[in-house]
Structure formats: C-alpha cells, structure tokens
NUPAVEX-923274 format. One line per field, with one value per residue (C-alpha): residue number from 1; residue in three letters; x negated, y negated, z. Coordinates in steps of 0.25 Angstrom, whole numbers, padded with zeros to 4 digits. Each point is the difference from the previous one (the first is absolute). Example, Ala and Ser with C-alpha at 12.3 -4.5 7.8 and 13.67 -1.06 7.14 Angstrom:
REM residues 2
resi <- [1_2]
resn <- [Ala_Ser]
u <- [-0049_-0006]
v <- [0018_-0014]
w <- [0031_-0002]
END
This chain:
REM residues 554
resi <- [1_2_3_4_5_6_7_8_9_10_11_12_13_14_15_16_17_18_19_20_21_22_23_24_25_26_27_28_29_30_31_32_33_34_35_36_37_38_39_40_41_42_43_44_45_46_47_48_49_50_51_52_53_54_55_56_57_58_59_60_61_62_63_64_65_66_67_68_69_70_71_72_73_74_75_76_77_78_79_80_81_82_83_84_85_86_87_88_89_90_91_92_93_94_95_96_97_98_99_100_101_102_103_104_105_106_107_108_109_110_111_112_113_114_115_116_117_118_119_120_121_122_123_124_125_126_127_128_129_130_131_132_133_134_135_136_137_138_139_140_141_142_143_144_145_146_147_148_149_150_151_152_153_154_155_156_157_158_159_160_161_162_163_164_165_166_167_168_169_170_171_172_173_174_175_176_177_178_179_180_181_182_183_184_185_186_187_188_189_190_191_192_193_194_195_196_197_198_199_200_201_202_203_204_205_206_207_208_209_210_211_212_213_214_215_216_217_218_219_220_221_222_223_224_225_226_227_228_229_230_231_232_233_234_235_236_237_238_239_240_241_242_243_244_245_246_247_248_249_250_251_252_253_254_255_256_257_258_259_260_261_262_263_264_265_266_267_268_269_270_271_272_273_274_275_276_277_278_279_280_281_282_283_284_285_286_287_288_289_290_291_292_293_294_295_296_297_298_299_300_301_302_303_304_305_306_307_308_309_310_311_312_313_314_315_316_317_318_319_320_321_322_323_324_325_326_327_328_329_330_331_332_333_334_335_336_337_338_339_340_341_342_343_344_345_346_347_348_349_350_351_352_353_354_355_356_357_358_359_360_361_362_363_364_365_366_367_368_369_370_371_372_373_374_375_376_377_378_379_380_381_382_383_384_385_386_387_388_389_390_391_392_393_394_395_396_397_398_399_400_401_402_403_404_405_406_407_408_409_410_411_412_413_414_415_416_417_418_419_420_421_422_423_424_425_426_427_428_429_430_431_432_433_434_435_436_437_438_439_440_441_442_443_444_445_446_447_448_449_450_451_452_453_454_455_456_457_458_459_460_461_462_463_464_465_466_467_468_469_470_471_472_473_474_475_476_477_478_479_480_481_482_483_484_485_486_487_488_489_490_491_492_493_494_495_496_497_498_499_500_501_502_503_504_505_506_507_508_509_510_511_512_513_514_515_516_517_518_519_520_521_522_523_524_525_526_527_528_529_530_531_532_533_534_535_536_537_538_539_540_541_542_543_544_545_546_547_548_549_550_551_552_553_554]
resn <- [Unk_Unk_Unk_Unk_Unk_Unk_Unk_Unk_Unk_Unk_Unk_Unk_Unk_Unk_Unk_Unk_Unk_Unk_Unk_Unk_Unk_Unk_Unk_Unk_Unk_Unk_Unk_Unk_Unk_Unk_Unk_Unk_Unk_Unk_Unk_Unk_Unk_Unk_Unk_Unk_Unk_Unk_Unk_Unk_Unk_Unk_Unk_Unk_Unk_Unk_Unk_Unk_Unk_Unk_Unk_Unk_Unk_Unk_Unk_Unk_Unk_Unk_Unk_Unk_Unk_Unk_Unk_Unk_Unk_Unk_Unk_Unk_Unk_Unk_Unk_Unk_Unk_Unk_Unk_Unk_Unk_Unk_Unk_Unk_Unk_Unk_Unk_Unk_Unk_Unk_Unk_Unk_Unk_Unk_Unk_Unk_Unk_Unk_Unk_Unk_Unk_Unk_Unk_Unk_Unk_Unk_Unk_Unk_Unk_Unk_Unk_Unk_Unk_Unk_Unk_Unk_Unk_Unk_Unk_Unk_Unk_Unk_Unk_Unk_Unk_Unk_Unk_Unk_Unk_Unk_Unk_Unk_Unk_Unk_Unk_Unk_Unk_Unk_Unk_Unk_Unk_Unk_Unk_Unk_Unk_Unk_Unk_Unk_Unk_Unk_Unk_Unk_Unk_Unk_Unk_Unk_Unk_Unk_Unk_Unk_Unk_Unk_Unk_Unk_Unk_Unk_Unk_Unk_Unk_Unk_Unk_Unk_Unk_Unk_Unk_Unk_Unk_Unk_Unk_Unk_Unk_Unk_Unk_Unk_Unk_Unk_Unk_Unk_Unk_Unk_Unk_Unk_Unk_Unk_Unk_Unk_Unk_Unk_Unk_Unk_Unk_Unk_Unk_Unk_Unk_Unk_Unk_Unk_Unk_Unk_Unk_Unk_Unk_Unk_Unk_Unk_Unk_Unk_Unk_Unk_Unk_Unk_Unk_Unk_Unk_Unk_Unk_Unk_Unk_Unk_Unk_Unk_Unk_Unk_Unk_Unk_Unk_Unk_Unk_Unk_Unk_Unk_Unk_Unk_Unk_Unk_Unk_Unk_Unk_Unk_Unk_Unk_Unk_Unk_Unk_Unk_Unk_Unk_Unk_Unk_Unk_Unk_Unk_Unk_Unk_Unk_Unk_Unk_Unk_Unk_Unk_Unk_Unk_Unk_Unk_Unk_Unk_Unk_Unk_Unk_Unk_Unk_Unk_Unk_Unk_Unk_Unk_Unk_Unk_Unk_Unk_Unk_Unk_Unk_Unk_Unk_Unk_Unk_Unk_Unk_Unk_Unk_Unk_Unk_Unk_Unk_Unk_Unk_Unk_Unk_Unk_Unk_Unk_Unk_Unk_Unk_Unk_Unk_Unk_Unk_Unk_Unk_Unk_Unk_Unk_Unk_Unk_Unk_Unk_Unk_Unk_Unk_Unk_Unk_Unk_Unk_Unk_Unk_Unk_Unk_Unk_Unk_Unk_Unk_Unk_Unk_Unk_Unk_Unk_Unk_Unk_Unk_Unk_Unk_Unk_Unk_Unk_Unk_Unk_Unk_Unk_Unk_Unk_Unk_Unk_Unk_Unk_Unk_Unk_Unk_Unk_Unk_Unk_Unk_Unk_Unk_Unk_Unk_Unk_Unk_Unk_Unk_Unk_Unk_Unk_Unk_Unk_Unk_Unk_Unk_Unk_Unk_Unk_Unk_Unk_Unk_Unk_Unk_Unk_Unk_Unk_Unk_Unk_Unk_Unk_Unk_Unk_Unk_Unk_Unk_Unk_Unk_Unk_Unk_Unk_Unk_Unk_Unk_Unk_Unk_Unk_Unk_Unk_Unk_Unk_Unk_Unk_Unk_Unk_Unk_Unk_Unk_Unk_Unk_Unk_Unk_Unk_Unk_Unk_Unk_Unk_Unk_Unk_Unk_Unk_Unk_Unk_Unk_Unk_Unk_Unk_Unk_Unk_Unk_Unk_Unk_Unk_Unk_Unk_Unk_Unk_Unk_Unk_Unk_Unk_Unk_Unk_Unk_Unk_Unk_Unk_Unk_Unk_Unk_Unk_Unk_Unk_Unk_Unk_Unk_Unk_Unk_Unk_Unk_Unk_Unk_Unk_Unk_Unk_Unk_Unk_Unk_Unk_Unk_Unk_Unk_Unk_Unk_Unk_Unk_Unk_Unk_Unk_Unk_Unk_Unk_Unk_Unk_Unk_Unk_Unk_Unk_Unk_Unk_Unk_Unk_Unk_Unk_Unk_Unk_Unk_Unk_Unk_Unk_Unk_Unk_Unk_Unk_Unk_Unk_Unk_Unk_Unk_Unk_Unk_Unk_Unk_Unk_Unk_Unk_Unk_Unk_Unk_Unk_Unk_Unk_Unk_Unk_Unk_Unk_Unk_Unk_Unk_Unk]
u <- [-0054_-0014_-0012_-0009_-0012_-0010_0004_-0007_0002_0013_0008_-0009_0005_0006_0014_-0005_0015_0001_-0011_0004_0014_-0008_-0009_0011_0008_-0011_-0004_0012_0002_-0013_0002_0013_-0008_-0013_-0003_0000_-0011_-0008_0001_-0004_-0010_-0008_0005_-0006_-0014_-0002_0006_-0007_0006_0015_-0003_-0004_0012_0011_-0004_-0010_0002_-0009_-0001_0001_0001_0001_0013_0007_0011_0002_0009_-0011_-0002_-0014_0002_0001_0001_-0013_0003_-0014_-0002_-0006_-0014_0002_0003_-0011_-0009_0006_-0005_-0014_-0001_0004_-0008_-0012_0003_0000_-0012_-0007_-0005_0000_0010_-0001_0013_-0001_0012_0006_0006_0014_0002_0003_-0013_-0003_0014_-0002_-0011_0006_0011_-0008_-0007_0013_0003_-0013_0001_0015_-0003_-0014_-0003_-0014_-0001_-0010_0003_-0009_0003_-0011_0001_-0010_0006_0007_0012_0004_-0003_0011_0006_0012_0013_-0008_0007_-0012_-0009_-0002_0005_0011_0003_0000_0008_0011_0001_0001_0009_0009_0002_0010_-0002_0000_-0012_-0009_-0008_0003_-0003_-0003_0000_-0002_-0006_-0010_-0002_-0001_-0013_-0010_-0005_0004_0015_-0001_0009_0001_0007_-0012_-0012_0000_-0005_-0002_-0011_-0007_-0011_-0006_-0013_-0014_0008_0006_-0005_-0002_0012_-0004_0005_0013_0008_0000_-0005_0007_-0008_0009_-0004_-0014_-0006_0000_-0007_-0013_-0009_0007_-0013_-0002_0016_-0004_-0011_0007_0014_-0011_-0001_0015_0008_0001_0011_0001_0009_-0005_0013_-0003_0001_-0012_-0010_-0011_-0011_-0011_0006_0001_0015_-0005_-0010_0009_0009_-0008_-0008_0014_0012_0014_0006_0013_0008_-0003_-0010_-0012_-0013_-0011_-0012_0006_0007_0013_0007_0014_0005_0012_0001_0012_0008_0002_0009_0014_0004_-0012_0001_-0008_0008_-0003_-0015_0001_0006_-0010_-0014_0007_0001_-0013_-0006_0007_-0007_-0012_-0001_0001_-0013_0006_0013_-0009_-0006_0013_0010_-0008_-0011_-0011_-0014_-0007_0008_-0008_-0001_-0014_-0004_0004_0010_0006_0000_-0004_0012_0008_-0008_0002_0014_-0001_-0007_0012_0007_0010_0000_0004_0011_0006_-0006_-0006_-0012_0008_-0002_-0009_-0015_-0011_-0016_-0010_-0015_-0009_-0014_-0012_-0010_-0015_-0007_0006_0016_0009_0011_0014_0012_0013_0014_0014_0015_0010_-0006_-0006_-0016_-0001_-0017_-0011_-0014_-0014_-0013_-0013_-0009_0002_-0001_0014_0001_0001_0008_0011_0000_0000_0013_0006_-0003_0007_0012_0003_0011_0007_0009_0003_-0010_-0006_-0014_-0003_-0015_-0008_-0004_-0010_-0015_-0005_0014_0002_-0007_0014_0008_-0012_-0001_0015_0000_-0013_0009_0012_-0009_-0003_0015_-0004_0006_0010_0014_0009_-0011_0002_-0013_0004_-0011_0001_-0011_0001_-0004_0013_0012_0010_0013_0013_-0006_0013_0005_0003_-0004_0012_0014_0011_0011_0008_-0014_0001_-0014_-0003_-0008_-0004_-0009_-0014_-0001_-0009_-0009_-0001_-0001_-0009_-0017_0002_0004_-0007_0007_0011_0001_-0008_0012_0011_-0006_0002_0013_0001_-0005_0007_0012_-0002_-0005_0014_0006_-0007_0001_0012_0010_0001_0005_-0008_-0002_-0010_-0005_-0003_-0008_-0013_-0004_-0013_0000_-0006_-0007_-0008_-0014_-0005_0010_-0008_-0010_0014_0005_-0014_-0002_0015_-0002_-0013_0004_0002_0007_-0002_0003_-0008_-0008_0005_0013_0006_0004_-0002_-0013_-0004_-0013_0001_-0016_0000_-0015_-0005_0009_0001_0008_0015_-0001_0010_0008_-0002_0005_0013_0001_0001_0009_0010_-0002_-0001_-0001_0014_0005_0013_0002_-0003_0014_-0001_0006_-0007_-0017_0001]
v <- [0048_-0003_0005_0011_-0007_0001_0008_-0003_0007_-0005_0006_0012_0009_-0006_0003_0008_0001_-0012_-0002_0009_-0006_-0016_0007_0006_-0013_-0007_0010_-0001_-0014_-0003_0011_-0008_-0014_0002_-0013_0003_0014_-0010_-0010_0012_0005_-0013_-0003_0014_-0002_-0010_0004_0017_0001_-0003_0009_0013_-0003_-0003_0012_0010_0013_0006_0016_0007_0015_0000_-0007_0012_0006_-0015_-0009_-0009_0003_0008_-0012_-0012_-0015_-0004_-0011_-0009_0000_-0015_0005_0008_-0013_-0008_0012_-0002_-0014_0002_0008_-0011_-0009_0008_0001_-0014_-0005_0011_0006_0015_0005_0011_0007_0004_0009_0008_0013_-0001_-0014_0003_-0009_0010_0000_-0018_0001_0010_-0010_-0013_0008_0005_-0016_-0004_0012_-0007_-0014_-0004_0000_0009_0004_0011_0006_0011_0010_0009_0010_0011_0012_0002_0005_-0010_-0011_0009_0013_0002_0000_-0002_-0011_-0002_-0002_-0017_0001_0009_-0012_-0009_0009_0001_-0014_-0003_0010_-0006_-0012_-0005_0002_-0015_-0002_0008_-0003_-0001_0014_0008_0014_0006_0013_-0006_-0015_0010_0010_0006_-0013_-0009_-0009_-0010_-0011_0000_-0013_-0008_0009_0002_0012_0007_0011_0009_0006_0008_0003_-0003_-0005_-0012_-0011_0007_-0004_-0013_-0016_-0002_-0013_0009_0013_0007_0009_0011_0005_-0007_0004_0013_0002_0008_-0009_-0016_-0007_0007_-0005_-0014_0000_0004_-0008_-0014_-0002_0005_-0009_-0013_0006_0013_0004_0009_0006_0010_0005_-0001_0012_-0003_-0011_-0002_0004_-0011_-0003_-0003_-0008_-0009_0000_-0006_-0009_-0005_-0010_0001_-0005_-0009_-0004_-0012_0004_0010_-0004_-0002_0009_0007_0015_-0004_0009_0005_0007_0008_0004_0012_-0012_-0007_0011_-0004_0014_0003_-0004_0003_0014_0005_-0004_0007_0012_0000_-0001_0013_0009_-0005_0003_0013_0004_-0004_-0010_-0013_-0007_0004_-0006_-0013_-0002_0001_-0007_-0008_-0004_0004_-0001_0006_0013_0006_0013_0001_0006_0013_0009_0008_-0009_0010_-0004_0008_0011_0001_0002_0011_0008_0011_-0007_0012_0003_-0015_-0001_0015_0006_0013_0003_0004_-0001_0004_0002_-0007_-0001_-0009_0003_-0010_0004_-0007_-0007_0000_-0008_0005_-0001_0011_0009_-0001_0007_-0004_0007_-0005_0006_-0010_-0013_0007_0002_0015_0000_-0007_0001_-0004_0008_-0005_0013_0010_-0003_-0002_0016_0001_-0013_0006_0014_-0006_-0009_0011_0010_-0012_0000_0017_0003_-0013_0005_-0009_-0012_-0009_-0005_-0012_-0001_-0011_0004_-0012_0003_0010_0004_0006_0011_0004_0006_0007_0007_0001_0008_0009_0004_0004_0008_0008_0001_-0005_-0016_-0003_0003_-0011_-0011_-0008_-0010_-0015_-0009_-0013_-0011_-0013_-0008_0005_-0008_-0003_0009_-0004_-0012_-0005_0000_-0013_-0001_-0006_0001_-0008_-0002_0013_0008_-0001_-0004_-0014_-0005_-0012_0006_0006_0014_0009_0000_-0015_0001_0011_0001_0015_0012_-0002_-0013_0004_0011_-0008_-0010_0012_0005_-0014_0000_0013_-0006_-0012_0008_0008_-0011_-0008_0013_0002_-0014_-0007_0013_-0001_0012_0007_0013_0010_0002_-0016_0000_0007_0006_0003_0010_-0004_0014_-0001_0003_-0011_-0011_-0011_0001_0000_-0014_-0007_0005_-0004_-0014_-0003_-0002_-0014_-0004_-0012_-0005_0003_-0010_0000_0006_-0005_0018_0005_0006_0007_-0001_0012_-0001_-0016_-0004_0008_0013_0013_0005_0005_0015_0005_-0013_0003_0014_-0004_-0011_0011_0008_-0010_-0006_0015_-0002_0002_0014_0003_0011_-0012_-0006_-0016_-0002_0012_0000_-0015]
w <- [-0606_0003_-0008_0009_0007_0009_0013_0015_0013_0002_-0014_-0001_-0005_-0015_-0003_-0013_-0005_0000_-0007_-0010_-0002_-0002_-0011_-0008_0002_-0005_-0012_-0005_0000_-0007_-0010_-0005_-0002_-0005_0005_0012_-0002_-0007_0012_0010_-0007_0000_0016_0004_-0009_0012_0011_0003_0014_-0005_-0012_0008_0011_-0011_-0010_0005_0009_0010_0002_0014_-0001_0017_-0003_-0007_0006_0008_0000_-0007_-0012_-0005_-0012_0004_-0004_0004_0009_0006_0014_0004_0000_-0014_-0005_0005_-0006_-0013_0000_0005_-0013_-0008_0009_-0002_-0015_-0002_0008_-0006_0013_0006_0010_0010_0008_0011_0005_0009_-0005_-0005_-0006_-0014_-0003_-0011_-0006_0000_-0008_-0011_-0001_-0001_-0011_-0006_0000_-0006_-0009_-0005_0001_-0001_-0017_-0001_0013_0004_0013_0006_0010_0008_0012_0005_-0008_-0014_0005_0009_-0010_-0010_0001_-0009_0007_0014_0007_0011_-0015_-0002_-0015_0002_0011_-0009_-0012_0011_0000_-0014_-0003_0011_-0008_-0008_-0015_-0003_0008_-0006_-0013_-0012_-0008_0013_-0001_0014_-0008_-0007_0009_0014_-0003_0011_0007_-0011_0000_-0013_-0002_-0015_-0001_0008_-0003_0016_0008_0011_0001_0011_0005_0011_0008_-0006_-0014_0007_-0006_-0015_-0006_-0005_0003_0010_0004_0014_0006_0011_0009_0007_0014_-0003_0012_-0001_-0013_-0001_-0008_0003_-0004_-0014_-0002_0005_-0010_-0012_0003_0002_-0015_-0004_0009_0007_0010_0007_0011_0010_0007_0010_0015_0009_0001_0009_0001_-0009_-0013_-0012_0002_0014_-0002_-0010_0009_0012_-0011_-0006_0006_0002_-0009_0007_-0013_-0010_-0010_0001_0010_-0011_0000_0010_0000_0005_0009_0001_0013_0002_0014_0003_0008_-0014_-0002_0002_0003_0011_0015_0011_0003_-0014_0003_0014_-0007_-0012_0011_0007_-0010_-0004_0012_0002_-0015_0005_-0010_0008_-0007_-0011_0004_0003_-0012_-0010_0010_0009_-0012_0010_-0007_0012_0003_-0008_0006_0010_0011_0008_-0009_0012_0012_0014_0005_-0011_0002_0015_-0003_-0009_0010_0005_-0009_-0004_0013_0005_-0012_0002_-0014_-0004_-0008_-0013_-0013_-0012_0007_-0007_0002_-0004_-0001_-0001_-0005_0005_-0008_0003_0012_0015_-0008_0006_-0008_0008_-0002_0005_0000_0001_0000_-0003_0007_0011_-0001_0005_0000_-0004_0001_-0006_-0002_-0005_-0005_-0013_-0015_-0009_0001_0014_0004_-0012_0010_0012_-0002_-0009_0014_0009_-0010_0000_0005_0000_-0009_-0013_-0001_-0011_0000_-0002_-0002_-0004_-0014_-0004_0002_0008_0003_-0016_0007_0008_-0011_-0007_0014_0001_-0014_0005_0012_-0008_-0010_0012_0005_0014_-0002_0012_-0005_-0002_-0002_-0012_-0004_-0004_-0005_0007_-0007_0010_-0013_-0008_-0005_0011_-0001_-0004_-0007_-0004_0012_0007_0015_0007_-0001_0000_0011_-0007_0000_-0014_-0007_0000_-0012_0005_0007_-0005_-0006_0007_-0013_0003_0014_0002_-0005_0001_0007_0010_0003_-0002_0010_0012_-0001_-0001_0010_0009_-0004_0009_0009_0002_-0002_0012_0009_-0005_0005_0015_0002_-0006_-0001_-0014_-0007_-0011_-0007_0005_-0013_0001_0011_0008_0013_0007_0010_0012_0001_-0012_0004_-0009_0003_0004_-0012_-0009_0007_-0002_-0014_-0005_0006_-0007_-0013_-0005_-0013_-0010_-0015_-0011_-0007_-0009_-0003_0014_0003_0012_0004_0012_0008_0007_0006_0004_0004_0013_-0001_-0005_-0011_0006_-0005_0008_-0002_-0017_0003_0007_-0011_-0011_0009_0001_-0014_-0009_-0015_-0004_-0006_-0005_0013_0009_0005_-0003_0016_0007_-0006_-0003]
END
C-alpha cells in the first residue's frame, strides 16, 4: 500500500479511505517499534509536504451530508504543494512572499499547516499570525477562525506526534498554541495591533489587501520580522498589497529572488476539482447577483474591476420601464415612501411611492421650509392606505419628525403613515451578511460581508437597488425567471419619467481610499444632485423594521 501523496488533475479526487486504511496501518506498526517513531519523526522534520499529506486532516462543512467526508485527510493538490515550498523557500532566503489567489484554494488552510509544522519541528520557532479582524484571527469553536484551523489540525494527529508534556487546555489558549517541549509558538493578532507582538521567524498576513490601515502594519511588522507572508485575494488597484505585488516577481521555484517580494499565484485552474464548466457556471450566477466585478476579483484575480463608472446602466432602466406590465405582475405588496429633503442652494425635496416593486408616484418640488415639505408629502400619502416613510433624517431633514409629532398632537396626521429615519451616512444593514450565495443559495463566506463591502447605507442601497435592476433587464431580455419582490417597474405614465431615467443613471460608484468599500458619487462633476433618484433609492432600500418581510420591503 502506497503512502498518500501529492494529487493532480488526473487522481483528483483522493481516495480518503484509503488514506485512512495506510495511516492506521502505519500507526500501528510504528507504535510496536519505536525505532521506527523515532525514524519518522526525524524523516517528517524535513520533509513538511509529506508530513501534512501522511498525518493531518482538512475541514469542509459543504461536505457534510456527502459522500466526501466534512473531515478529511488533507491530501496536496500539486500547486498546494509547490506553496508549501515557497514558504520554506522564502524562510530560508530570508525574503518576503505575497499569494496571490483565487477564492477556494485552501491557501489559508496550507499556511495553518506549514505553521502547525514549524510549530512541531522547528526548536524556538515563533510563528505569528494577523488578519483584519479579531475574530477571524480566533474565535473558539469557529472553524472559518485561522487558530481554531490549526487547533483542528493538531488535534487530528496522533498522540505520538505531539510534544512531549502537551496539554491541549493549557498549550491551546486564545491566540497562543505552545510546544512545551521546544519552547515553540504560535500567536495572533488583528488590525492596527499587528506587528506588537514582539520578534517572529515568519508573519502571516490574512486577506492582507483588505485591511484598513496596510501601511501602519507594514511599519510596525519592519522591525519584528525578516519574513512575512501576505496571503490574500485581489481588491482593487492602488492599495499596498497591490503595489508589492506589481513591484515584486514570481517566484518559479529554487530559492527565493533576493530583495525582491516574491510572488505566489494560485489561479482557480490549479484546482484539481475546477474546469472550465464550474468556471462558467460560478460567472452566471455571479452575473445574475450582480456581482460579476466581484466574481473578477476573487476567481479571476482582477485588480482593476474595481467597481467605476455608472451603477445602473440605461440600458437596465429601459427595461424596467412597464416592466410589470411586460413580465405579467401586479403592483402588490407592502407600500412604502421615501422623502428626500432638500438642502439649501436650488436642491429640491422629492418624494417617491412604491407597492411591492412597482413605483406608484414620484415627484419633486423646490419651495417651503422642513414644515411644509413634511405636509405636503404627508398630504400626497393620505389615503394610500398603510405606508411608512422613509425621510431623510440628517440635516435639515431632522425637521420631519418634529413636524410629524406637531401634526399628530393636533390629531390631523394621515392615518396609517408610519416615520422611519433614514440617515445616507448610517451603517449598512445586515452587516453580517455576505453578499453572494453559493450554488444551494446558501451564503457563501468567501465572499465579503456587506459591512466590508459597503462604506454606508447609502451604498449599500444604490448597489441593491442595481441589483433590481439587473434583475429586471435579465428578466425582459433573457427570460429569466424572478420574484416580483426581486425586481422593479416603472410606468411608462409617470409624469416625471424621463427626469427619473437620467437622474438613476448619473450616479457613479468607486472604492474608498482607504478602506477599499464601496462609495457612491451620486453628483459626478457637471450634474445635479438625483433627488428624485435618492427618493426611490430609500423606497427600495427602507431601514429594516421587524413588520418589514425580508422578501417583500427588501
């Protein structure tokens, strides 16, 4: 029986039984003849790649309820194993490495097991681990977590490979594995405190292009470390994983390019068990989400998808015009209003009113004070039955519900009207929440939350409501079948149709700065700002209230 190696293409997937039957055969045979453990120990202190396929196992929770295993043997793929050795390539020559990967290549899980390898074998080694946020650095009991990654994986092996006096109470705290034969360790950080931890043999940098402050991290790491690893998926031009990726040089195999960041790439075809129909397959649903720069970035490793440009394309919003009426939908649903309320210098107050995904008015007014723009769209809303108000609640528009509450006082406030403050500058709603879904609709963690997505509420609903859109053109166009609730119609005899198409398709949308989010730029240089189009934006996104049916208001 042959000892597990390194698959390709052509035996992908392993045989994990076995796998499992050569691992006990070979367990117990070295535990008769200790000989033999002592022989393997000091074979697998040089030899990392055979060590991870003969005795470690992965993790995959998409697996449970298959016929593969959720734990797994954890069995190289041919460019797994080349990553292994770049790390010790970059160890050795001293030098700094950067990954550069596509979404779903277990690089992450590599680099726990090469530290879980140092962590055994390497006398005093002082590995350090980082990632934007405390919680996916270590969260008890949270697989997706890097330490509870690399608890899984010591726990999986057998006892006699572990050190000598190991407790895994006392040796496996919050960010902190000790070998307590070797004096080894393995320790953590997140955010701004990476780097603060004191000296390393080698610093990993998870998802490094997406933290918020790269060049404090790149100071403080300087001083601490003569290799760090950046591991990470593309996020846009410009930020510092960029730029030392487009400054470094791939790195080919033999020893590490001196003075030079050397470069890793994992591209999704070095997956074994990808091939040009998942690929097609992944871009569909992609572009159906509306997510297809997204899809870009993390599977195609583009830098410049960045998203730029028009958000709602006029194409789109050609389609959506009698779009219920084209698809064979009524105007059904929860009815919700946005009022948008004017700053000062020419801006207008707007109010818009949808049921379900149809937009049943809008319109825009310049002239009155906070008073009367609150009594005007309060008078445009009697008798509509049960309605909430979305109002913009930040400046001048703080006026609203002071005017609202007057009115009530009075007993002459429409019935039915509820007020929702809606503040463009707001956190972004369901900030857990990623943004695409998997194949099963199920959410995908790969991808970004909408709290690291997103700069704000205003963002946030601009791109939803894109989605609408895209939605509805994929529908008139393509045939494909929705929800109503998904999607959006214009009527055609809305007096103010034309004004809505042009203001919709001003707004522009970029990455911040800083953070790389999404930011809107709903004024480019030489226009107006949209109030109308802000108005139907609040509609369509309302702030979430427990009435509000997750499907039907959002």
């Amino acid at each position: 029986m042959q000892p597990p190696s390194t698959r390709t293409k052509a035996d992908w997937p392993p045989d994990y039984v076995s796998v499992w039957a050569w691992r006990q055969k070979q367990i117990t045979a070295m535990r008769a003849s200790p000989v033999m453990m002592a022989g393997a120990l000091e074979y697998y202190r040089a030899h990392p790649v055979e060590f991870i396929n003969h005795w470690l196992d992965t993790y995959d929770p998409r697996n449970a309820g298959r016929d593969t295993p959720a734990k797994m043997p954890f069995v190289l793929f041919q460019r797994q194993a080349e990553m292994v050795q770049f790390i010790l390539a970059m160890l050795e020559g001293e030098e700094n490495g950067l990954m550069e990967k596509a979404r779903d290549m277990g690089a992450t899980w590599v680099c726990c097991a090469v530290s879980v390898w140092l962590w055994r074998f390497y006398p005093g080694a002082s590995v350090g681990w980082g990632s934007r946020k405390e919680q996916l650095v270590d969260k008890l009991g949270d697989p997706d977590s890097i330490f509870e990654k690399m608890r899984m994986l010591i726990r999986g092996m057998p006892p006699e490979f572990l050190p000598a006096g190991f407790n895994p109470v006392d040796d496996m705290s919050y960010m902190r594995i000790v070998n307590p034969e070797t004096g080894a360790t393995i320790t953590g950080e997140s955010g701004d405190n990476i780097g603060r931890g004191g000296r390393k043999l080698i610093y990993f940098k998870d998802e490094s292009a997406h933290y918020a402050r790269p060049e404090k991290i790149e100071a403080a790491l300087a001083d601490n470390t003569r290799v760090q690893i950046d591991i990470s998926s593309v996020n846009g031009l410009g930020n510092v994983f960029h730029r030392k990726r487009e400054a470094g040089e791939e790195w080919i195999g033999g020893p590490a390019i001196p003075g030079k960041t050397n470069v890793f790439v994992m591209d999704w075809r070095d997956h074994p068990a990808k091939d040009q129909a998942w690929y097609d397959a992944r871009r569909s649903k992609a572009e159906a989400d509306g997510l297809l720069h997204v899809f870009a970035q993390e599977v195609d490793r583009d830098y410049s998808s960045s998203v730029d440009g028009v958000i709602i394309p006029n194409a789109w919003i050609k389609s959506a015009i009698d779009a219920h009426i084209r698809l064979g939908f009524e105007a059904e649903g929860l009815r919700i209003a946005a009022l948008d309320v004017a700053d000062e210098g020419g801006d207008k107050n707007a109010l818009a009113v949808r049921k379900g995904a149809v937009l049943e008015a809008a319109d825009d007014w310049g002239e009155g004070d906070t008073g009367q723009t609150t009594r005007r769209a309060l008078a445009a809303l009697d008798g509509r039955g049960p309605v909430d108000l979305e109002y913009d609640c930040v400046g001048v528009g703080a006026g609203v519900k002071a005017e609202a509450n007057r009115l009530a006082s009075e007993g002459v406030l429409p019935q039915g009207v509820t007020l929702v403050p809606w503040s463009a500058g707001a956190g972004v709603q369901f900030p857990d929440r990623h943004i695409m879904t998997d194949e099963s609709g199920s959410p995908d963690k790969a991808s970004p939350t909408n709290r690291d997505f997103y700069s704000n509420l205003k963002a946030q609903a601009w791109w939803e409501l894109r989605l609408r859109f895209e939605r509805t053109h994929r529908a008139v166009t393509e045939g494909v079948t929705y929800s109503p609730d998904d999607l959006i119609s214009l009527p055609s005899n809305l007096p103010k149709l034309r004004q809505i198409e042009k203001e919709l398709g001003q707004a522009t949308a970029s990455r911040s700065a800083g953070a790389m989010k999404l930011v809107v730029d709903k004024s480019p240089p030489g226009t107006r700002s949209p109030n109308l189009a802000d108005a139907i934006v609040m509609a369509y996104w309302p702030v979430f209230r427990q009435t509000y049916s997750l499907t039907g208001a959002l």
